[in-house]
N, C-alpha and C positions, 0 to 999 in steps of 0.2 A: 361860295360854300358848296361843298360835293353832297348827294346825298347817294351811299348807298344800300340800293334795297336789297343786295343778300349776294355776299359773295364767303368766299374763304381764307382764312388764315392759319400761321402758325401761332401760341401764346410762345411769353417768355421760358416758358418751359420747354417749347420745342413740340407742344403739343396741338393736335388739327385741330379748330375749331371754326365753327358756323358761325357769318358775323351780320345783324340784319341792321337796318338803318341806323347810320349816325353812328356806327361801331357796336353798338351791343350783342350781347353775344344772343341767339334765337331764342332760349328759354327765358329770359332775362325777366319779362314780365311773369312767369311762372316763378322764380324766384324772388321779384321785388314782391310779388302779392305776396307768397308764402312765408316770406322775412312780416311785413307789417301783422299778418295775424300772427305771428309766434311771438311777436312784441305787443301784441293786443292792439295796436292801433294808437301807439306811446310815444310820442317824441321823446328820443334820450337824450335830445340837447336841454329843453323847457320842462318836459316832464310831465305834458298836457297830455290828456285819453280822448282821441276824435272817438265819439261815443255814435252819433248819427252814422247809419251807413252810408247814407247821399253823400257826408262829408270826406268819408274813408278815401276815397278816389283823390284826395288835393293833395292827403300827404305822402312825402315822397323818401324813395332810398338811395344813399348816393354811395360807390364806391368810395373808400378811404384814399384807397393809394391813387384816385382818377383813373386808374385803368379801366376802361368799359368792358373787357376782355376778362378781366380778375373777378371771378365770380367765390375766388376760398373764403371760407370766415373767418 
């Protein structure tokens, strides 16, 4: 397994972007935080509210399409 800390690409668009470990793109975690509080902290599969902060950190956001690089909604 490779792991890289932060190189560059192009997306399927044709467009530059910054790609930090494991493929994600650099803001990624400023994104997956600002996705779970705009969904209150909601799983939309089960429909459960992680209500404890301490717990807020477990649940997670996954791309649709798997592309780690696809950040559109």
């Amino acid at each position: 397994m490779i792991y890289v800390l932060q190189s560059s690409a192009y997306g399927d668009s044709g467009n530059y972007i910054d790609i930090i470990k494991i493929g994600y793109t650099k803001d990624w975690e400023k994104i997956s935080r600002e996705f779970r509080e705009s969904h209150n902290y909601t799983c939309e599969k089960c429909g459960i509210t992680i209500e404890d902060p301490f717990d807020r950190q477990f649940i997670q956001v996954h791309h649709i399409n798997g592309d780690k690089t696809d950040n559109n909604p």
